[in-house]
MMTF fields as JSON, N, C-alpha, C and O atoms, coordinates in Angstrom:
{
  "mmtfVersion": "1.0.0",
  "mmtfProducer": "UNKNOWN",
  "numBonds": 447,
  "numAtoms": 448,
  "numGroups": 112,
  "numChains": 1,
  "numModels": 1,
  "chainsPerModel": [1],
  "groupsPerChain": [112],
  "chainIdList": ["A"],
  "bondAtomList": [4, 2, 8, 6, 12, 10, 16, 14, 20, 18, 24, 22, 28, 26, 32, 30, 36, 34, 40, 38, 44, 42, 48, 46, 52, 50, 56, 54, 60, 58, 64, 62, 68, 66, 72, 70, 76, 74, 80, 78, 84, 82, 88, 86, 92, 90, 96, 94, 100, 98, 104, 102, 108, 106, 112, 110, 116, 114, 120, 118, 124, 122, 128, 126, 132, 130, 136, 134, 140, 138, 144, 142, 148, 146, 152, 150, 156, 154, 160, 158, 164, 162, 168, 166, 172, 170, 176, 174, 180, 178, 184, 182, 188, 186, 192, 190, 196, 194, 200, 198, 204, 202, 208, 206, 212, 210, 216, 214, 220, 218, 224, 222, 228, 226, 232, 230, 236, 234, 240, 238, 244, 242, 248, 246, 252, 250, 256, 254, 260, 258, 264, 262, 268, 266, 272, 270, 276, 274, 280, 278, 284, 282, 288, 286, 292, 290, 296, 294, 300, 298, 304, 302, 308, 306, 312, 310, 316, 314, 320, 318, 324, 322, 328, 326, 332, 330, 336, 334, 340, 338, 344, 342, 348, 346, 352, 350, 356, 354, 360, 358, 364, 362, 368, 366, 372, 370, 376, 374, 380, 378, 384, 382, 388, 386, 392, 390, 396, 394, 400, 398, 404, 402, 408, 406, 412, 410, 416, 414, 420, 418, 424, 422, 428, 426, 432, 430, 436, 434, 440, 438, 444, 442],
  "bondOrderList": [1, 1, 1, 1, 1, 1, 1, 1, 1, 1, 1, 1, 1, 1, 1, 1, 1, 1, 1, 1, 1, 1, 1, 1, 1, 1, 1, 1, 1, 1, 1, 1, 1, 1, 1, 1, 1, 1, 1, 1, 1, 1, 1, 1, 1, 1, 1, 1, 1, 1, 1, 1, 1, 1, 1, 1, 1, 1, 1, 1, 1, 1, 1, 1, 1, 1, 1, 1, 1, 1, 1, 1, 1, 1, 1, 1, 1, 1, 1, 1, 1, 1, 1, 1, 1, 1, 1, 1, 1, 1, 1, 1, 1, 1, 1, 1, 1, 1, 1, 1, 1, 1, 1, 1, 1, 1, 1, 1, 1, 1, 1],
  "groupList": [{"groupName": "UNK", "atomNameList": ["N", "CA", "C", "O"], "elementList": ["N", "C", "C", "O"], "formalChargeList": [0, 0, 0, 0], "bondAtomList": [1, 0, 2, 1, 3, 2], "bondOrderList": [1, 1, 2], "singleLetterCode": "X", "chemCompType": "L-PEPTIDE LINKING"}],
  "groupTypeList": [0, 0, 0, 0, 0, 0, 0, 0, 0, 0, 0, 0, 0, 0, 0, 0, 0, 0, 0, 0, 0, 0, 0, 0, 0, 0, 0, 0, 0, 0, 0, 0, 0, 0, 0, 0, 0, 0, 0, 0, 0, 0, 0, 0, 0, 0, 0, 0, 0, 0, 0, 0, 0, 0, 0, 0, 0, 0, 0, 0, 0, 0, 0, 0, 0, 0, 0, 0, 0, 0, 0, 0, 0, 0, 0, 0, 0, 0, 0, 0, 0, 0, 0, 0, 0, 0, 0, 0, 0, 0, 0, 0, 0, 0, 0, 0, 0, 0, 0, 0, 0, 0, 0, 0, 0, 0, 0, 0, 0, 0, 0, 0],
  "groupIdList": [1, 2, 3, 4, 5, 6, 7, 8, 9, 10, 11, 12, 13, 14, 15, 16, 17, 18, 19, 20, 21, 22, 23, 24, 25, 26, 27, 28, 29, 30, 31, 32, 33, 34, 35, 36, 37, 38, 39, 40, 41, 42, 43, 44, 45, 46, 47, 48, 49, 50, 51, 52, 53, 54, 55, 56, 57, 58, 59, 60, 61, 62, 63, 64, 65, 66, 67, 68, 69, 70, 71, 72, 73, 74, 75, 76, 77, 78, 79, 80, 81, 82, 83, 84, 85, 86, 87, 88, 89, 90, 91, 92, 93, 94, 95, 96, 97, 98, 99, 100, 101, 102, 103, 104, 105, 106, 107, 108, 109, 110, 111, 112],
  "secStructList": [7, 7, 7, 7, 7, 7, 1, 1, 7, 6, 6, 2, 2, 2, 2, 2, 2, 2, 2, 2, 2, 2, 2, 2, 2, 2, 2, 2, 2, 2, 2, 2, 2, 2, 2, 2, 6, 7, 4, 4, 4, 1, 6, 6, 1, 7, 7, 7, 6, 6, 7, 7, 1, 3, 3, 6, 6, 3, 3, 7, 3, 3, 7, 4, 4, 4, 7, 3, 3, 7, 7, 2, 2, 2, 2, 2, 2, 2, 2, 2, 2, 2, 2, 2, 2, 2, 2, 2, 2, 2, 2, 2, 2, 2, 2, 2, 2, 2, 2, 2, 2, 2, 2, 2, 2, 2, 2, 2, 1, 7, 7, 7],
  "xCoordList": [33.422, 32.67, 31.455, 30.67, 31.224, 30.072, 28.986, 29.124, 27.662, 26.682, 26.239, 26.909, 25.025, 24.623, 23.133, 22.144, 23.353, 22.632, 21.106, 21.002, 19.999, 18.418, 18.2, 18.333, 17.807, 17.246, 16.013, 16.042, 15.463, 13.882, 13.857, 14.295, 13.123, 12.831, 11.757, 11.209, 11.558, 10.626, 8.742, 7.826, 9.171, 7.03, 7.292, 6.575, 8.495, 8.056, 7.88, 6.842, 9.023, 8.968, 7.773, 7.176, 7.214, 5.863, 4.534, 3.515, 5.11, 3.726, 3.877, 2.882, 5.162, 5.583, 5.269, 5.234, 5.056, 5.016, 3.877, 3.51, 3.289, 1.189, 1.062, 0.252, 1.792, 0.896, 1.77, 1.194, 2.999, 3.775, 2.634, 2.295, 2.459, 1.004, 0.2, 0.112, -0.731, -2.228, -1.809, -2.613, -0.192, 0.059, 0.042, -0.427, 0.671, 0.686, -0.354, -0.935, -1.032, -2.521, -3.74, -4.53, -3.53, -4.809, -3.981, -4.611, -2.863, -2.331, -2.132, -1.728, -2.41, -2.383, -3.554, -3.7, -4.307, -6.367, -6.221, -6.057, -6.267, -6.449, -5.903, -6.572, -4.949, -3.86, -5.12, -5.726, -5.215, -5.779, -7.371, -7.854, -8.065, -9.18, -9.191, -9.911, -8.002, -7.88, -7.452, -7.603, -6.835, -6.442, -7.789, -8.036, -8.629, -9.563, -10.775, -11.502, -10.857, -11.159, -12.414, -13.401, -12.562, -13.806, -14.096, -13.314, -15.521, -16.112, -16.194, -16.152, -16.298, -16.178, -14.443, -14.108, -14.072, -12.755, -12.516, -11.375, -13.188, -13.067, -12.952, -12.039, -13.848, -13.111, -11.674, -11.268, -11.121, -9.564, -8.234, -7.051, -9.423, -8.207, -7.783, -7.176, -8.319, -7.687, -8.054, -7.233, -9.836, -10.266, -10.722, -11.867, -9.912, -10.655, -11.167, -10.968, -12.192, -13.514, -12.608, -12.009, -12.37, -11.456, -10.818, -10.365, -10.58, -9.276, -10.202, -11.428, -9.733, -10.092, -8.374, -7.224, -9.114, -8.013, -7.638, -8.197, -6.386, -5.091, -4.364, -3.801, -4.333, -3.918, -3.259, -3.996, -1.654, -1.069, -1.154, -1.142, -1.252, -1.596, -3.316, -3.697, -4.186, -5.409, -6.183, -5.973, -7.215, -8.383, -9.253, -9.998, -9.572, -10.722, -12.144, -12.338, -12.98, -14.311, -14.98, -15.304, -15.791, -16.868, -18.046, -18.351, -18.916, -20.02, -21.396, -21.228, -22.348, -23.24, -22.994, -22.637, -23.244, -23.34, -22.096, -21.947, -21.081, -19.659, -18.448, -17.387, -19.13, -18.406, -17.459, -17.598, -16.361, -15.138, -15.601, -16.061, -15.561, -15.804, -14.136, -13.973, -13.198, -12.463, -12.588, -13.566, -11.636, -12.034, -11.449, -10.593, -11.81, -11.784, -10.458, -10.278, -9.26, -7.755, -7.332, -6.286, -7.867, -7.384, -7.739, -7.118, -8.845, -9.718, -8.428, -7.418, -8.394, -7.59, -6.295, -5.487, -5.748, -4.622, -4.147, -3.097, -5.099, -5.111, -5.391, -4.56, -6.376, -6.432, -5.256, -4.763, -4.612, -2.991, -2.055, -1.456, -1.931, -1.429, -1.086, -0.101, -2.252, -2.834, -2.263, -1.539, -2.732, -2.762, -1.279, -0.936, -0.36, 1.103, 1.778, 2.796, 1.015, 1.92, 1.563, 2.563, 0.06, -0.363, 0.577, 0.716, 1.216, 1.857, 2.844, 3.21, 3.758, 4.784, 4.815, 5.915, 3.661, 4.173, 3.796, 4.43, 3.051, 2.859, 4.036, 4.267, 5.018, 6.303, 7.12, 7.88, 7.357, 8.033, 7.215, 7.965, 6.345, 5.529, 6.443, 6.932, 6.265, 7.388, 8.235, 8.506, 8.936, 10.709, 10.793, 11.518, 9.767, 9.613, 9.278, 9.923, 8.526, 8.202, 9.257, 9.338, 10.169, 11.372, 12.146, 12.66, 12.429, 13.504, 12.872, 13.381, 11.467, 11.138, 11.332, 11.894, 10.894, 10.839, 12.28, 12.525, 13.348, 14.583, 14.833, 15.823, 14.055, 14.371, 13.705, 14.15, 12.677, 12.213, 12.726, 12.495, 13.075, 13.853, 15.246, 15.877, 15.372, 16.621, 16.616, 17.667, 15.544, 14.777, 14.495, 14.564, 14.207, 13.811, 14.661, 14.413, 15.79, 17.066, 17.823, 17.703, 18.562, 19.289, 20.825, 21.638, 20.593, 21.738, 22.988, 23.594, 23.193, 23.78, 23.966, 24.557],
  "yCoordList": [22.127, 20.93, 21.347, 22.157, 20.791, 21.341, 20.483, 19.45, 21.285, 20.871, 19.304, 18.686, 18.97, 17.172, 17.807, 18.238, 17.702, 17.771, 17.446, 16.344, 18.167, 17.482, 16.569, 16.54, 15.512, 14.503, 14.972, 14.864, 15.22, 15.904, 17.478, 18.081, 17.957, 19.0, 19.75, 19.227, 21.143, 20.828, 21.192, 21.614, 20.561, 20.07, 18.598, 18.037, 18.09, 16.584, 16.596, 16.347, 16.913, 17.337, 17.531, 16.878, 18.678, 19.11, 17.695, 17.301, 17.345, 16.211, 15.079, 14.551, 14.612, 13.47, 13.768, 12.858, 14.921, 15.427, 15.301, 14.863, 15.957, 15.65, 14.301, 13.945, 13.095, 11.98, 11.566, 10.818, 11.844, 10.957, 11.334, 10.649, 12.474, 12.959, 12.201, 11.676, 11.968, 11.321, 9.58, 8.762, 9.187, 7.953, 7.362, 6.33, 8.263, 8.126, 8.044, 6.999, 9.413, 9.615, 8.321, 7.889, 7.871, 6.783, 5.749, 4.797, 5.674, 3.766, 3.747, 2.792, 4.756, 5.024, 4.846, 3.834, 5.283, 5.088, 3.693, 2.785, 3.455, 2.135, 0.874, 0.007, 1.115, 0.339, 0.268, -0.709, 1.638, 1.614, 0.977, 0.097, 1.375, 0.703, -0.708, -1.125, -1.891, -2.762, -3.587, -4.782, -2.449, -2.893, -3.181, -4.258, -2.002, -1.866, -3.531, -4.012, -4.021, -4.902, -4.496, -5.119, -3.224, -3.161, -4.075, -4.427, -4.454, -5.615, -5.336, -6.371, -4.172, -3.69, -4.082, -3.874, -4.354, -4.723, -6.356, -6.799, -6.842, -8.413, -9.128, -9.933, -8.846, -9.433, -9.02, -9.25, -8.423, -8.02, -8.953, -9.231, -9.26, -10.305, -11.888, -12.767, -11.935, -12.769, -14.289, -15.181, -14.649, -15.991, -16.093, -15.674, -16.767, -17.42, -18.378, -19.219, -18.638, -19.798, -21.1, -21.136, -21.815, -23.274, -23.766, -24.908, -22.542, -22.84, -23.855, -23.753, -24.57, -25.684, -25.897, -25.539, -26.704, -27.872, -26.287, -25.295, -26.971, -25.782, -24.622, -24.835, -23.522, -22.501, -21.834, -21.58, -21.589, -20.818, -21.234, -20.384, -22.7, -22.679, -23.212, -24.04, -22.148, -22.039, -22.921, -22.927, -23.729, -24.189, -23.819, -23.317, -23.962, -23.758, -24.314, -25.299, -24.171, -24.957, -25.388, -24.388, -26.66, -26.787, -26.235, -26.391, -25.304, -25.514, -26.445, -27.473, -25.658, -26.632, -26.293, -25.234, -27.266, -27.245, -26.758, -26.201, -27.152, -27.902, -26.723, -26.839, -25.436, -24.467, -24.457, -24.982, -23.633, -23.412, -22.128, -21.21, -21.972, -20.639, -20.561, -21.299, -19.583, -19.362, -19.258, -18.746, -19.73, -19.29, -18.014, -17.287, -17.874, -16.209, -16.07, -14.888, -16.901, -16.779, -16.523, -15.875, -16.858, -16.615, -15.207, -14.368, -15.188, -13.847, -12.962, -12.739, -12.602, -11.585, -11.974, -11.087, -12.967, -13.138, -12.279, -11.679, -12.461, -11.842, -10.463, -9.695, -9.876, -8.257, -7.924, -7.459, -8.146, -7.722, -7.656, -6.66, -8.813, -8.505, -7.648, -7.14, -7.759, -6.839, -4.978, -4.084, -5.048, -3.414, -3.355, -2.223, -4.347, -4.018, -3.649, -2.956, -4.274, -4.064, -2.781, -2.099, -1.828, -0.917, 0.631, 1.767, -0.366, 0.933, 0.67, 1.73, -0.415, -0.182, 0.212, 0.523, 0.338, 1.112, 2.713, 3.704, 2.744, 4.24, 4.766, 5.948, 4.014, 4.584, 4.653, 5.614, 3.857, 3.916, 5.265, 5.677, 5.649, 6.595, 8.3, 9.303, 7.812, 8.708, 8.993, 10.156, 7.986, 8.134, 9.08, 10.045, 8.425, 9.353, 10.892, 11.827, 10.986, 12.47, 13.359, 14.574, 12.506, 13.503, 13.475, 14.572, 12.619, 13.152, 13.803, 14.127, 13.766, 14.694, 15.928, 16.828, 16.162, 17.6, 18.108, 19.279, 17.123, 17.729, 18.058, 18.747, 17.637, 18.156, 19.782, 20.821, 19.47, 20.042, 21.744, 22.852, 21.688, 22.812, 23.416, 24.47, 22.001, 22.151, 22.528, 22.659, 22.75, 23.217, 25.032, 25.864, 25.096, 26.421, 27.153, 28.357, 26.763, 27.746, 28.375, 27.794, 29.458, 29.801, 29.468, 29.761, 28.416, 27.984, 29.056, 29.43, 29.403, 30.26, 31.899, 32.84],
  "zCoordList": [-4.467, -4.82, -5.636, -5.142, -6.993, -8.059, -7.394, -6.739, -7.782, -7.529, -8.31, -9.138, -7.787, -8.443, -9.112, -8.518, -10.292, -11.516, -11.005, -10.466, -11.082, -11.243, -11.737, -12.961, -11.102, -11.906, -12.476, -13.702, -12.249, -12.942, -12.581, -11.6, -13.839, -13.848, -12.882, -11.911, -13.365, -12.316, -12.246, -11.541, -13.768, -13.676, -13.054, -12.225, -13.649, -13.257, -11.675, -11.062, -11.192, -9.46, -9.123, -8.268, -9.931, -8.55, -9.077, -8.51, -10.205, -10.487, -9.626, -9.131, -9.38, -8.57, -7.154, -6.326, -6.86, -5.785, -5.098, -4.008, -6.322, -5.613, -5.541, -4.686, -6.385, -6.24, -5.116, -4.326, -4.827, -3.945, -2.208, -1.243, -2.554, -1.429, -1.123, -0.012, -2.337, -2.759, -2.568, -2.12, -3.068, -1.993, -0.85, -0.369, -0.518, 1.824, 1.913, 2.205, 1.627, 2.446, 2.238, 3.077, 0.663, 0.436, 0.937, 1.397, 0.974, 1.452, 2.818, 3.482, 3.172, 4.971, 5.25, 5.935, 5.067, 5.294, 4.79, 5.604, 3.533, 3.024, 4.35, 4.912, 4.451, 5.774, 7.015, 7.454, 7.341, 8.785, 8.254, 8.966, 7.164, 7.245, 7.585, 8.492, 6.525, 6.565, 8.009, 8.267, 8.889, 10.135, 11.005, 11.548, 11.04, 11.883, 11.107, 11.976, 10.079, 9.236, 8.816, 9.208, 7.83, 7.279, 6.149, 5.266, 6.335, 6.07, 4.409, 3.744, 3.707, 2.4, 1.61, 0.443, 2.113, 1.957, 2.21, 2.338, 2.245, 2.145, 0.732, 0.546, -0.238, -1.454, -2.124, -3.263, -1.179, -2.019, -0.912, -1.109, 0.537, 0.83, 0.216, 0.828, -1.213, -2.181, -1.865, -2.08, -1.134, -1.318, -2.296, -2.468, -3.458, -4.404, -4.442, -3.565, -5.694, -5.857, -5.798, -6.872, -5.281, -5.365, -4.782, -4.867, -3.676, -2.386, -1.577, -1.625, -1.036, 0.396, 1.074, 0.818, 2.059, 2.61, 3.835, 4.304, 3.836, 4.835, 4.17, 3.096, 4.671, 3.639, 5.142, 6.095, 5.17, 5.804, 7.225, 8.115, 7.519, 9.172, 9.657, 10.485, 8.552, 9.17, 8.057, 6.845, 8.854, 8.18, 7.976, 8.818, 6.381, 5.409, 5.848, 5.135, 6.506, 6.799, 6.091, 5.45, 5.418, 4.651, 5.328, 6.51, 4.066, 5.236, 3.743, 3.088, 3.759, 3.403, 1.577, 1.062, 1.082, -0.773, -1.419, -2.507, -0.344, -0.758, -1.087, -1.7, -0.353, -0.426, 0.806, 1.911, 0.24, 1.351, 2.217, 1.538, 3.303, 4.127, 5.272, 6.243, 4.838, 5.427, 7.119, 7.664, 7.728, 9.132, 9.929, 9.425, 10.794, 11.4, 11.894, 12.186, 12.157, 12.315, 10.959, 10.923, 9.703, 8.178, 7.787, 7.134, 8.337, 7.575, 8.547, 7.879, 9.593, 10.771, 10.294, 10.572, 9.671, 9.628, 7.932, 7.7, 7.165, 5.683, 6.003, 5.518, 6.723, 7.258, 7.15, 6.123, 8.307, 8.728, 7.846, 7.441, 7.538, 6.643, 5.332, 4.796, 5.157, 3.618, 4.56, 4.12, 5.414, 6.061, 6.654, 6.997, 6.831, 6.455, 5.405, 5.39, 4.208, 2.925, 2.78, 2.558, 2.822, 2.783, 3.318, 2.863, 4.891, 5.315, 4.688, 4.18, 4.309, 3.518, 2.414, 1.96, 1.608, 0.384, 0.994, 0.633, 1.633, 1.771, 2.344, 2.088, 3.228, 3.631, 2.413, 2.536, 0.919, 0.26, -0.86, -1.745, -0.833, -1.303, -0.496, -1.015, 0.993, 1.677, 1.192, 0.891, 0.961, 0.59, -0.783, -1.024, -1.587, -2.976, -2.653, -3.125, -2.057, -1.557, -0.995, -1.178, -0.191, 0.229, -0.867, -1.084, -1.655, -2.707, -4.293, -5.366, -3.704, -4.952, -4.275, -4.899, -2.886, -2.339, -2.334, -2.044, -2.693, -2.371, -4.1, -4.341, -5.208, -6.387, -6.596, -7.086, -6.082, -6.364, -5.174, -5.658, -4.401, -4.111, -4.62, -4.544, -5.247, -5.946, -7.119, -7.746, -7.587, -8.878, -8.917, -9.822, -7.67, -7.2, -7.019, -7.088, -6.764, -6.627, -7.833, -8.911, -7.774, -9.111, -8.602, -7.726, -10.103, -10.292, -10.279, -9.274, -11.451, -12.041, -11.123, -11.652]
}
């Protein structure tokens, strides 16, 4: 049975390699920050200037001079969320990492 051809060589391998790294590790922190709900991370859970009314279940509060102030089941509910998608790409960041690491040993070997 012949061998299955490299898909990438192997600069590309070891380049895919470091970032498939520098993925997990920042979308894993990123994740757990967002879990634990640091407060620096609130303008990226996506309230924009205009939203009111009901959004997802949870109510929007007026408070004074006609602004919307999300309420604290929305805010915890957008955390979580956000710090799921986080671990899921960092698991799909994984997946890249094992099949670069499998090029990239496969790179390392003599063919011939």
């Amino acid at each position: 049975m012949g061998r299955i051809c490299p898909l990438l060589g192997p600069k590309a391998s070891a380049f895919c390699m470091v970032m498939s790294i520098w993925g997990v590790i920042f979308l894993g922190l990123l994740g757990v920050f967002f879990h634990i709900q640091a407060v620096t991370l609130f303008p990226d859970l996506g309230f924009g200037e205009g939203e009111g009314g009901k959004e997802g279940g949870h109510s929007v509060e007026e408070a004074e001079g006609g602004q919307a102030w999300p309420s604290n089941e929305l805010v915890e509910s957008r955390y979580s969320d956000k710090a799921i998608q986080c671990w899921i790409a960092a698991g799909m960041y994984g997946v890249t990492l094992v099949l670069v690491f499998w090029q990239n040993k496969y790179n390392t070997q003599q063919i011939f």
